[in-house]
N, C-alpha and C positions, 0 to 999 in steps of 0.2 A: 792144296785143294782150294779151289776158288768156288765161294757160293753165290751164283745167282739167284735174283729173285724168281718167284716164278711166276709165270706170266698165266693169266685163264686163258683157257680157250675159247669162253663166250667173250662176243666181241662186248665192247661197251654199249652201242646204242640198245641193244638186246636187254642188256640188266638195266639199263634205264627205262625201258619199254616197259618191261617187267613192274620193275618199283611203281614207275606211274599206274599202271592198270592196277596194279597193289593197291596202292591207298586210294583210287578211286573206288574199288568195289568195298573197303574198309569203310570209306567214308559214308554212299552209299547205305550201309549195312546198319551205321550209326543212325541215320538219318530214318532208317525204318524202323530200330530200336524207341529210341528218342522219342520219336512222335505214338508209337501204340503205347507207350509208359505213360506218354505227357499223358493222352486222351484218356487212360485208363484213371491215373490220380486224378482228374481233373473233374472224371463222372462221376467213378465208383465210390466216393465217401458221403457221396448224395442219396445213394439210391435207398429204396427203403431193407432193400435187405444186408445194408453194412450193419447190423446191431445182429446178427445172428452167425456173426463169426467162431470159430472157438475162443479169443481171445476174452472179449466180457463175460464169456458164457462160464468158462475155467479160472479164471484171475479175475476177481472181484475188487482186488485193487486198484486194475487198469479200465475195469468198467465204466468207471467215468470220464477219465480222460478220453477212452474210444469213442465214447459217444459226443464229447466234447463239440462243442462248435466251431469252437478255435482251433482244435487240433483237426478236424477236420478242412477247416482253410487252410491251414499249414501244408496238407497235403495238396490240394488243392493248386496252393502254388508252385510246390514242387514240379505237377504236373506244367502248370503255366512255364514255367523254367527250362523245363524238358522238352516243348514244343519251341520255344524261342531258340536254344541250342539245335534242335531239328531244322527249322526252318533255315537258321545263316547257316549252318553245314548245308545245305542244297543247295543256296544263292553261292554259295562259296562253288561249290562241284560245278555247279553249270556257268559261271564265270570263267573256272577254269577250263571247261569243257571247250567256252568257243573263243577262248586267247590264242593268237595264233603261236604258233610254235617259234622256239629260239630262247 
């Protein structure tokens, strides 16, 4: 008995085709995640109604660290981080977008 490999029957450009459209629309995807995270940390530990979470409200120990100011910049920057990672994944997608193929 002789085994050979087995060969797909989708060609290769096909599953390359594929993979690409793949991780552009992942990428994409990332890129709309990222950025309503970033913007969301970046607002929401400002506004006036972060202090009527359940968090201080039930755990009286974390009550002041939530309302913290530091710990509120912390998040803050997270959000800063989260749009910086948004922004080069888009500068990345649409570089890639108009390299010419090869």
């Amino acid at each position: 008995m002789s085994t050979s490999p087995r060969t797909s029957s989708v060609p290769q450009d096909q599953t390359h085709g594929f993979v690409k459209w793949h991780r552009r629309i992942l990428g994409f995807c990332l890129v709309i995640f990222a950025s309503e995270l970033g913007v969301f940390l970046l607002v929401f530990p400002w506004q006036s109604n972060w202090g009527q979470s359940w968090i201080p409200l039930h755990v009286s120990k974390l009550a002041d660290l939530w309302m913290s100011r530091y710990f509120r910049g912390a998040l803050s920057g997270l959000g800063l981080l989260n749009l910086y990672v948004s922004f080069s994944e888009l500068i990345r997608q649409i570089r890639q977008s108009f390299r010419p193929p090869g």
